[in-house]
N, C-alpha and C positions, 0 to 999 in steps of 0.2 A: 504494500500500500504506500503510495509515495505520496509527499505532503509537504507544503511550501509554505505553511502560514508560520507565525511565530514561534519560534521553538521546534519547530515541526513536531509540533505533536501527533500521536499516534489519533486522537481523535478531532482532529481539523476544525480543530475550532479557535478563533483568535481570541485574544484577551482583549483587546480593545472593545470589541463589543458586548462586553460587557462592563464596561467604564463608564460612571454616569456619577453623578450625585442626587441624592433621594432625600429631602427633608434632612440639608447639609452634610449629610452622611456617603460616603463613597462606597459605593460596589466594583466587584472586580469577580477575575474565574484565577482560581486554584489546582495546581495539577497535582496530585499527588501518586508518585510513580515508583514501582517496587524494583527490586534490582533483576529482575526478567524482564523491567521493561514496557510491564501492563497498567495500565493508567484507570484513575477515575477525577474525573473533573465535578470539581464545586464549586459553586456559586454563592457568596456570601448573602444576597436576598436569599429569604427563604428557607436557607441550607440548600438550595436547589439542586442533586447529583446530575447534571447535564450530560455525562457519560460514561461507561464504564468499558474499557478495551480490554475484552481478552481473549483467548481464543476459541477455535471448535476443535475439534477432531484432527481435521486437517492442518492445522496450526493458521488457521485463515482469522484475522484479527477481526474483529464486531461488536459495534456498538450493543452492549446488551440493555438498556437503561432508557427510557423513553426520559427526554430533557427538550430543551429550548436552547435558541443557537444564539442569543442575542438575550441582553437587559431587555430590552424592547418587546421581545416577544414573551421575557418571564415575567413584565407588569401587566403585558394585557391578553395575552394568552386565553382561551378559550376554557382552559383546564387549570384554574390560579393553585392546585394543589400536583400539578404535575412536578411529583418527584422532588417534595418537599417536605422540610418538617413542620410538624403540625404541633398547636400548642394554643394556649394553654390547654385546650381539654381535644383528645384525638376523639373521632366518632360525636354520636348524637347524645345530647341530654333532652329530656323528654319535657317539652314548649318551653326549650331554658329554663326550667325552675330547677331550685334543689332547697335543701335548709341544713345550714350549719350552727351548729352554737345556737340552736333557738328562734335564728333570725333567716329569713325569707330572702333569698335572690332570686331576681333575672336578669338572665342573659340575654345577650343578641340573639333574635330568632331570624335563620338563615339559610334552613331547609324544609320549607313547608312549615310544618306548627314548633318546626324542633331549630334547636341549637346543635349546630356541626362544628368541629375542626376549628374549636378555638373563635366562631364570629365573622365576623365581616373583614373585619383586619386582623387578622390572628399570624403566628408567627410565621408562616408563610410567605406573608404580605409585607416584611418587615428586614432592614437592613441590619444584620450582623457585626458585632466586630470580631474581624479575624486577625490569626497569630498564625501562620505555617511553621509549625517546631519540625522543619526538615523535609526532606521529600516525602517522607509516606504518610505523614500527619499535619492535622487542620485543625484549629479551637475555633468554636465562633462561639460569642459569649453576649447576652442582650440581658439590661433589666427590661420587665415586663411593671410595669406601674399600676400602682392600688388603682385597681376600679376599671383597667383596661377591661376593655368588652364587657365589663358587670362583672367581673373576679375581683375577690376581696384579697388583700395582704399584696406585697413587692415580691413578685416571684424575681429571684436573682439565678439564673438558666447559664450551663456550660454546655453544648454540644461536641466531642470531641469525637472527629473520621480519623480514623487509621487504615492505613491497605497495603497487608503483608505481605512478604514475600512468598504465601501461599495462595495468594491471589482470597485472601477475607478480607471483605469491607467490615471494619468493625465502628459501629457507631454507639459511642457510650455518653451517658445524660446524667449531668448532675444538675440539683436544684436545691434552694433555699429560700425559704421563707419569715417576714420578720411578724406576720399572724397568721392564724391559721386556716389554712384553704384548702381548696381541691386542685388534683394535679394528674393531668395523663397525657402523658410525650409518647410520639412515636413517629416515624417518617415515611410520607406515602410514597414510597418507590415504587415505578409502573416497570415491571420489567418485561423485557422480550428477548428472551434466550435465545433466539434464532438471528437476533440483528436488527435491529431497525432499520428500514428502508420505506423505499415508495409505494406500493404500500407497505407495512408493516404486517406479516404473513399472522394468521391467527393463531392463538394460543390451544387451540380447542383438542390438537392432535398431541399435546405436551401431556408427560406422567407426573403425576403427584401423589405424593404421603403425606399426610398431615397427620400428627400423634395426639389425637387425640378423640378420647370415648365418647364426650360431651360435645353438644354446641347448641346454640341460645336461639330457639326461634325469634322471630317479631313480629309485630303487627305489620299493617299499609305503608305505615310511615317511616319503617327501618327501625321500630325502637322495640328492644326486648320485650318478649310478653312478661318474664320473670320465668320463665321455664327453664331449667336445665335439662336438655333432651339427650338421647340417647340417639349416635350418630348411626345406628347400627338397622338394617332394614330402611334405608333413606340416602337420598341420592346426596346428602353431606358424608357418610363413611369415604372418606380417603386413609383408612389404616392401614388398607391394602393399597400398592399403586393403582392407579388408575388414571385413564386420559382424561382431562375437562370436560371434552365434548359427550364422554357417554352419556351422563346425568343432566349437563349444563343447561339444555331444553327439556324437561322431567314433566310432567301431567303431576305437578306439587304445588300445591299452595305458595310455599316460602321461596321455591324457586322462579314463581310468577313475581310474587313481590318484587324481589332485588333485579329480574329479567336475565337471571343466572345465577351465580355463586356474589354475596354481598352478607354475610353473615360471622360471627363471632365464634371460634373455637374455642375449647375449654382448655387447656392444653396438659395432657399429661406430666404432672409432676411428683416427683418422691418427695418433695418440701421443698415448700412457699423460698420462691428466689433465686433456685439454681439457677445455674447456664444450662441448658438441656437444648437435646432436638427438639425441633419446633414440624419442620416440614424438610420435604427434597423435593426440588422439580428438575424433570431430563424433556429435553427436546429430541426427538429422534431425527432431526436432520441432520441438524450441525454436530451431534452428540453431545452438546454443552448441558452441565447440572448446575443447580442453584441447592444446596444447605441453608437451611435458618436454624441460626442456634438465638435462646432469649431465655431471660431472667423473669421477661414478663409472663401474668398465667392466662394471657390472650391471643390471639392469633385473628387478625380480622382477614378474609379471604374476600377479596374482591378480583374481579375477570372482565374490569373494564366495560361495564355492559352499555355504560351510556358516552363511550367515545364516538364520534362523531367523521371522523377522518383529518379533523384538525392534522396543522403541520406543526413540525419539530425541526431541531437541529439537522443542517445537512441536507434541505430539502425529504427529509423521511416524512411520511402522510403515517395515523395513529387510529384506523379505521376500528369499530366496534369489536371488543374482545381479543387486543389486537396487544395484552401486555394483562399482566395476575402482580396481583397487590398485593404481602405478608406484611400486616399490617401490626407488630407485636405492641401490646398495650393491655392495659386493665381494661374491663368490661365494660360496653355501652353503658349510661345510663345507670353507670352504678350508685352518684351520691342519692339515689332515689332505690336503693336496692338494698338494704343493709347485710345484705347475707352474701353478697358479690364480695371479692377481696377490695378491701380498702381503698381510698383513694385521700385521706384527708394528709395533708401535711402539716405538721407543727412546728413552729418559733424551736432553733435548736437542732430539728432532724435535718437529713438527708434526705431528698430524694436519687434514686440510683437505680438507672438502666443499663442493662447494656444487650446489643443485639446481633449477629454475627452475622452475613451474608457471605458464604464461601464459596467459589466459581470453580466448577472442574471439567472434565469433560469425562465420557463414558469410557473404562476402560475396555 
């Protein structure tokens, strides 16, 4: 793959266009490259991963990562959470409400009757400050202010990317707060194993294992009934491999809802916290695998149902189903849940994630 632009980097993307000032604050792109060679680029908006270079089978390099080729196109973008972190709260809370300490919040309502991915401007939507400590690691680091989006307390947020030299994207989240809140980080990486391109080939013929026995029906609106179901007899069992497409169109209720896989796993754990597996996905063209390993006891599975063919970096087009979400995080709609794992944080704690995405290929 030959390549002219700055640095020549292996994913052809300039830095310059991603040069701007936002509300006095500078953006820029980030390369961070392991000593084989294989690269992932970030974007200080957002945490945006604009791309991830590595290889197939054939040692043929590809973009696996659906991103935006330009600032320009990650402010106005059709997809404002394409392949970004999300924050303060990842998924839906149910019509923005919850109650903490007694006392009654709302939030921004910005999906339907419910509160998504942190609000209208949520950290998606929001300029970073970054530190590169080296080639293969990134800090972006933001206070988030008492009362942004209706969130009570100064959440004080570290994001740190590292990309090893076994080709893991590891994204680890710390957080601090000076009163007590609620908190659920996590980053919507759209990925496409096969490579983004014009169009971007569908996800539907890729294997998946997801580890887990449990997963959270919802209602119309995407929000938990409160149910914790058994994934076993039901087109969510991915314990065994299995391709997207078998189940993805299913004569199911929950599958009609989300117009595919949009739904919350339980995730098997031996105790609250490990690093464990989470999922594995294999593309059988290019033979490329994805590993999720997480600390979190969530797994949100999204299959891109409502993409449109929007464009992306590199002229790549991002047509319907066309890139699968591992979404690791605590539970929709939990501070309204109390038997869901926690979500409040205190004056004094830690919050602390960390979530592993490891690229291989089939041996």
């Amino acid at each position: 793959m030959t390549n002219t632009t700055e640095n020549a980097n292996l994913c052809g993307l300039n830095r310059k266009d991603f040069q701007t000032t936002i509300n006095g604050k500078k953006t820029d792109l980030y390369i961070l490259k392991n000593r084989k060679g294989y690269e992932v680029a970030v974007s200080n908006y957002g945490g945006a991963i604009v791309a991830i270079m590595v290889p197939d089978k054939n040692g043929n390099i590809g973009n696996v990562i659906q991103g935006h080729g330009s600032i320009e196109q990650l402010t106005s973008g059709k997809e404002p959470y394409l392949s970004t972190l999300i924050g303060r709260w990842g998924n839906r809370i149910c019509k923005g409400q919850f109650t903490l300490n007694g006392k009654d919040y709302q939030l921004a309502i910005n999906d339907g009757p419910n509160h998504l991915h942190g609000g209208k401007v949520g950290f998606n939507a929001k300029v970073w400050d970054a530190r590169q400590m080296g080639p293969r690691s990134l800090a972006l680091h933001r206070k988030s202010s008492y009362g942004e989006e209706g969130f009570t307390g100064e959440l004080d947020v570290t994001v740190e990317y590292t990309f090893t030299d076994d080709n893991e994207l590891i994204i680890e989240y710390l957080a601090t707060t000076n009163k007590k809140t609620i908190v659920n980080l996590t980053h919507h990486a759209f990925f496409s194993l096969a490579g983004t391109a014009d169009p971007t080939p569908t996800i539907e013929n890729q294997i998946c294992e997801i580890n887990a026995d449990f997963y959270l029906p919802t209602d119309k609106t995407a929000i938990p009934t409160g149910e914790i179901l058994k994934v076993e007899g039901t087109p969510f069992d991915f314990r065994k491999p299995k391709s997207f497409g078998q189940d993805i169109n299913a004569d199911n209720e929950q599958i009609k809802f989300g117009q595919g896989f949009d739904h919350n796993y339980v995730l098997n754990k031996r105790e609250e916290g490990e690093l464990s597996f989470a999922a594995r996905i294999t593309e059988p063209n290019s033979g490329r695998t994805m590993e999720c390993y997480t600390t979190e006891p969530g797994l949100q599975l999204y299959t891109a149902n409502f993409a449109n063919g929007y464009k992306g970096a590199n002229g790549a087009t991002f047509p319907r189903r066309s890139a699968v979400c591992l979404e690791a995080q605590h539970f929709p709609d939990s501070p309204n849940r109390p038997y869901f794992p926690s979500v409040v944080l205190n004056p004094g704690e830690q919050y602390k994630q960390k979530t592993v995405y490891r690229f291989g290929v089939v041996k």
